[in-house]
N, C-alpha and C positions, 0 to 999 in steps of 0.2 A: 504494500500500500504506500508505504513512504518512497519507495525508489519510483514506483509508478508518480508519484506527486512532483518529488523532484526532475524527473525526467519531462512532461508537464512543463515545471516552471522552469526549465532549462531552454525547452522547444519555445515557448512565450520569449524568454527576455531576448532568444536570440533573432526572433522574429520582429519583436518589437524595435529592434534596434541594430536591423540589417542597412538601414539607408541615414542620412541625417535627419530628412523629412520625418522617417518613421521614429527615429530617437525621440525628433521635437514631438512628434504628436503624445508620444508614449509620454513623455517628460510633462506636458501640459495635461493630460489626460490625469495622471497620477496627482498633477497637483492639485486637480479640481475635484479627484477623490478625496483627498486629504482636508481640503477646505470643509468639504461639506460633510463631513467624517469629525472632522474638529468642531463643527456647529452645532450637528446634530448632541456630538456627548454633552457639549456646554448646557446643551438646551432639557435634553434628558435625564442628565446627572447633577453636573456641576452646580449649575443653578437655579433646579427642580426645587420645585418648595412639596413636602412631603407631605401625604396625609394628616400624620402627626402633628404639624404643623398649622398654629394661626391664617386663616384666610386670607387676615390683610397682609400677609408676607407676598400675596403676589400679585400687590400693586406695587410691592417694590423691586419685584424681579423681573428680566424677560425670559425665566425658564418655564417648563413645565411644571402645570397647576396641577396638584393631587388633589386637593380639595375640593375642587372647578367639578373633576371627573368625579369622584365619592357624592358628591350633591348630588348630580346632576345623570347619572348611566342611568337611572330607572324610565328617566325622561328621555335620555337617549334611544334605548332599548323599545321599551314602551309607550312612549307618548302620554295620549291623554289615557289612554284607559285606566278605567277608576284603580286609583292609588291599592285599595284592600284587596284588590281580586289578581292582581299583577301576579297570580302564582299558575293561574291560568295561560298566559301567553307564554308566561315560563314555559311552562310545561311543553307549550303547543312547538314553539322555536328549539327545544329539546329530542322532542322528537321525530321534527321535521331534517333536521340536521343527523343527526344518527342514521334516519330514511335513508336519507340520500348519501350516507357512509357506504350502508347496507349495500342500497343499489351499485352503488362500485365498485367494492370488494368484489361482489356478486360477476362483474363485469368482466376484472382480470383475473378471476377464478382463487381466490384468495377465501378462505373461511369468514362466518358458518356458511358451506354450502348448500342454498336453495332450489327447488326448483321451479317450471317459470308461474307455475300457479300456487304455491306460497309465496312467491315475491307479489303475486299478484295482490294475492287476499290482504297482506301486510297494508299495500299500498292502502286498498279501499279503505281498511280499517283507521288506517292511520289520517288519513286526508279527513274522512268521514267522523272522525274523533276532533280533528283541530276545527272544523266547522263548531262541532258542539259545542265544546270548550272555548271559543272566542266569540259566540252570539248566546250562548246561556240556552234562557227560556225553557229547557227542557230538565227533567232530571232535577227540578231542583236548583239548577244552578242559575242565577238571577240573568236577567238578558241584559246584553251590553248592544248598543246601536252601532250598526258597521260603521257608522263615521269616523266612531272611537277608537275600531282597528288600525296601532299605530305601530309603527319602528320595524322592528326585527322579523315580529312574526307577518306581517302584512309581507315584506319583501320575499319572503322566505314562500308563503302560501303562493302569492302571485309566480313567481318563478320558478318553484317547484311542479307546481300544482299546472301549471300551462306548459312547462316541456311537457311536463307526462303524458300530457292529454294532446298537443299538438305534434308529437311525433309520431305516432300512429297514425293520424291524421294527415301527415304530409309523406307515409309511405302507402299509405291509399289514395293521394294527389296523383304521385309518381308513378304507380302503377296503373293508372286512368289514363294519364300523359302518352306512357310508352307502350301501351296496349293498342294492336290495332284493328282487331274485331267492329269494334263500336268508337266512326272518328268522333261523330258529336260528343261524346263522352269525352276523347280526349280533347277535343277542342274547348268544352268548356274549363279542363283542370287547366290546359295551359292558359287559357284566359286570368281563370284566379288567378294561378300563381303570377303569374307577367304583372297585372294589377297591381294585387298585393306587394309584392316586391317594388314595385313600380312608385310609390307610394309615401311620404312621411310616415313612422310611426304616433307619431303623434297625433297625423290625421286618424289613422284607424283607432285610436285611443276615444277620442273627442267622437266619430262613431258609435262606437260604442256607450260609452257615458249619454249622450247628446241623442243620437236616433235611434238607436236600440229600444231604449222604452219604449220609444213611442209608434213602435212596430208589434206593440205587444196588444193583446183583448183585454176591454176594458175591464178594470176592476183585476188585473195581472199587472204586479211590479218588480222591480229588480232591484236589487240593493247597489250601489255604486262598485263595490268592489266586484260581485257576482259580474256583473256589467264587462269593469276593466279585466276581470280573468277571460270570461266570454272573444274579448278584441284579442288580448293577447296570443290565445291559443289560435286562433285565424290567421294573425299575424307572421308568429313562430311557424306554424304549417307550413307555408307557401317557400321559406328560406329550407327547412329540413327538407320538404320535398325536389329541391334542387339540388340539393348536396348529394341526396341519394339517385335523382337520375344519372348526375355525372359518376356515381360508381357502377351505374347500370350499363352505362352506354361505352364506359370503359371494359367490361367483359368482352370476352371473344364470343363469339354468338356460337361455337360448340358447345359452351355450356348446358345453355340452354336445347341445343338437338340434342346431345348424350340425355338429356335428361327424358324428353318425349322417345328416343329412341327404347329406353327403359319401361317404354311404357305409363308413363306418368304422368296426371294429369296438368293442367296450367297451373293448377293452387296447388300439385304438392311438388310441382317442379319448381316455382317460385318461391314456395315456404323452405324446402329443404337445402333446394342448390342455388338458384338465384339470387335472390334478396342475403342471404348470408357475405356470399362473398361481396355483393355490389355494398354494403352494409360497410364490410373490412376495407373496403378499398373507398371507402368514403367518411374514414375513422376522423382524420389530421381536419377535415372542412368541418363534419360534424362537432368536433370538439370546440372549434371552432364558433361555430354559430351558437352553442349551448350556453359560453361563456357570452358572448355578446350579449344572447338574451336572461343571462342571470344580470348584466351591470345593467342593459337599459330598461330595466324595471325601474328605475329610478327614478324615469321619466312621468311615471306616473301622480308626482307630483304637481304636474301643472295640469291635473285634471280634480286636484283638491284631494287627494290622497297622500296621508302625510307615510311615506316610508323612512327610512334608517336616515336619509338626508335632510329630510326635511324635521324631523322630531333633534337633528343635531343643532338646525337653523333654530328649532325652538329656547334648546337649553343655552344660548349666548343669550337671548333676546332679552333674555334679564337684566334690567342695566347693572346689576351688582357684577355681571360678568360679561357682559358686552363686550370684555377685551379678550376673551378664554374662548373667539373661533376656531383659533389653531388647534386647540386639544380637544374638540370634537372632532375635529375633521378629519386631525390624524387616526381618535377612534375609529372612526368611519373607512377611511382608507387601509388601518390596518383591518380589518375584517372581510373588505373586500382584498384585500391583498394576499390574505390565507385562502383565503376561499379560492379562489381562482388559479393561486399557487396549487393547488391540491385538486383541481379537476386538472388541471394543463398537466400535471404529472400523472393522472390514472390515463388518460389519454396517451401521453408516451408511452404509459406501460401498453395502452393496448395496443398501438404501433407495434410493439417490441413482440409482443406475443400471435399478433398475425403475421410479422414480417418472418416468425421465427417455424 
């Protein structure tokens, strides 16, 4: 491990510093590591003011406020939802997170191993539990009004809960698209998707919010969020199902004849041989797109849904700390910084294990 390291930092420095050009960049390069490497501890450590510590200590600092974050992560986390029941969204962001562990363990083949109908039942159960547990009203548990759905688990529902549901939905797009039995069929998936694609996400947001209700029978309503998960998963469909035609259309079309040759019908040539590999060969765009659509759920703030950004925009608005933006936001950035750190790597891993 350490000669493989050194050998590594051998190959870098002598690469970095094969020209003069390349020294200067390397030499500039390093120094704006350093800079901002020397900022960040100043800001973090040195002259952090600590939990333990009196609040007014940081109006006399410019480091990082513990106090700021100790007040204020409930507000972050959860927003407005009533203060005493906060064990509930707990709960719900706990579970949704481990979910979505599960599911990609599940994916690079890594323990406990499921099959695809206990992954399935988890799913329902778990999704169908965090409804409960974040609007009450049943069971005893007091109802909270979806408005009040705020921070963590709202982003976590929305983007959870609309891959799930939109990628199924955009490998029966794609399979409409590249089918050529029935063209009206295909011509209308490729219409959506073209659309949709085609399209601000914001506009399909404000759709949904905006004329969705009011495409409904009267005396039939939708809660705001039901609404924006609604746009979302339509949204998300149209990019999945692109990603998957181009692993479709990258196959050699023997596949698919070995497989009719076999005897087998369009749905179990497509379930068993098709869709799989076109699936593996569409891993690096799909990862891809999953991540884009876990950050711009974000967006759904400018449809008056406060998620993880906007419940952060809350906790400064206080004039007592109207100066303490930076340590939301860093909270903020570091959770989507893990997060996304941690799909982009099951995603390599599953590069690795179909390239393998």
């Amino acid at each position: 491990m350490n000669f493989t390291f050194a050998a590594h930092l051998r190959t870098g420095l002598r690469e970095g510093f094969s020209s003069p050009l390349a020294a200067a960049l390397s030499l500039l390069t390093g120094g704006l590591i350093a800079a901002i490497a020397w900022v960040s501890i100043r800001w973090l450590l040195l002259e952090a003011v600590w939990p333990w510590q009196e609040a007014d200590a940081c109006r006399e600092t410019a480091g990082l406020c513990w106090p700021f974050l100790t007040e204020k992560v409930r507000l972050i986390l959860f927003g407005t939802y009533p203060y005493d029941l906060q064990a509930r969204p707990a709960a719900v962001s706990v579970m949704l997170c481990l979910l979505a562990i599960l599911t990609c363990r599940q994916m690079v083949g890594k323990p406990p191993r499921l099959n695809a109908g206990q992954l399935a039942a988890i799913w329902v159960l778990v999704i169908g539990l965090s409804f409960v547990l974040m609007g009450g009203g049943v069971f005893g548990l007091q109802a909270v009004d979806p408005v009040r759905w705020n921070g963590l688990p709202i982003l976590l529902i929305l983007s959870i809960v609309a891959v799930a549901l939109a990628f199924p939905l955009g490998v029966l797009l794609t399979l409409a698209r590249v089918q050529t039995s029935h063209p009206i069929l295909a011509l209308l998936a490729s219409s959506y998707v073209e659309i949709t694609r085609g399209v601000p996400m914001l506009t399909v947001l404000f759709v949904g919010i905006f004329v969705l209700p009011l495409t409904l029978p009267a005396g039939v309503s939708i809660s705001p969020v039901m609404a924006t998960l609604v746009a979302l998963v339509f949204f998300h469909a149209s990019y999945f199902a692109e990603d998957i035609r181009g692993g479709l259309l990258s196959l050699p079309a023997g596949q698919g004849e070995a497989a009719n040759s076999l005897g087998m019908t369009y749905w179990q040539a497509t379930r068993l041989v098709v869709l799989p590999q076109a699936i593996r060969r569409s891993l690096p765009s799909l990862v891809n797109s999953l991540i884009g659509a876990y950050k711009d759920t974000s967006l759904v703030v400018v449809v008056g849904i406060h998620d993880l950004t906007a419940t952060a925009r809350m906790s400064f608005g206080d004039p007592e700390w109207r100066d303490n933006a930076l340590e939301a936001y860093v909270l903020v950035g570091l959770w989507f910084f893990l997060s996304c750190a941690y799909l982009s790597g099951i995603g390599r891993q599953l590069h690795r294990n179909s390239a393998s």
